[in-house]
C-alpha positions, 0 to 999 in steps of 0.5 A: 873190639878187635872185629871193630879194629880189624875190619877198620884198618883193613878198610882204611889201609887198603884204601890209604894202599890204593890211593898212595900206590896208584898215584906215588908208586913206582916199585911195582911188588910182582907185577904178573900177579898184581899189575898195580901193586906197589911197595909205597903203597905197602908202606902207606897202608902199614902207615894208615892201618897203625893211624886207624888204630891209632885214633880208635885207641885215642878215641876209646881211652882219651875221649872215653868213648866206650861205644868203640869197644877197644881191645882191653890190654892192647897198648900202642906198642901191640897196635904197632905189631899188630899193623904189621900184621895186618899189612902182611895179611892184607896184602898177602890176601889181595895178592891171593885173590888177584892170583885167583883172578888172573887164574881165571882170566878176570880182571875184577872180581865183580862191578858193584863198585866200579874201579875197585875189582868187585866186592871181593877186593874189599874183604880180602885183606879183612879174611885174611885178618880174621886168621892172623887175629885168631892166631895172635888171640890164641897165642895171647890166651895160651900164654 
């Protein structure tokens, strides 16, 4: 379940990121490392990682699909904390890897999928959700 919810939102909210940036944004975030990085496109993917894990939510306990495996106990206020914390490790993990890329004279990671800097750009916000996820879960277990 949180595999599903991580690697959902991290998807959808990096896309919901790009497309929203790359046509509304104006606010660049640090332009040295990250020439296309947005503030709007921040906000937007803050908003579609909480809609994503919002519809699997309604998807696990509304329509009863049990397929999904919704985290047990996560109510939509945590999913509110935990889009925050998605976003944050999101884009901390795009800006790192965008760091690494500029380092290394590359402006993409790779062109399996043209326009979208390589199959790095579409793990890099979901490593960085594994760590946050892996230390919200042991905080919950300790506590």
């Amino acid at each position: 379940g949180w595999l599903f919810i991580s690697l959902s939102c991290s998807w959808v909210g990096d896309a919901g990121a790009y497309f929203i940036g790359s046509r509304w944004g104006r606010n660049k975030m640090i332009p040295a490392i990250s020439p296309g990085k947005t503030w709007e496109g921040v906000a937007a993917e803050l908003f579609w990682t909480f809609v994503t894990g919002l519809i699997i939510h309604l998807l696990a306990h509304s329509a009863g699909i049990s397929c999904i495996g919704y985290p047990p106990g996560l109510s939509v206020a945590g999913l509110g904390g935990i889009s925050v914390l998605f976003t944050c490790a999101g884009v901390f993990g795009d800006l790192c890897e965008s760091f690494l890329k500029r380092l290394g004279g590359y402006k993409d990671s790779g062109n399996f999928f043209p326009g979208h800097g390589g199959v790095l750009d579409r793990f890099d916000g979901f490593f960085y959700h594994t760590v946050v996820l892996s230390c919200v879960l042991g905080v919950l277990d300790y506590y």
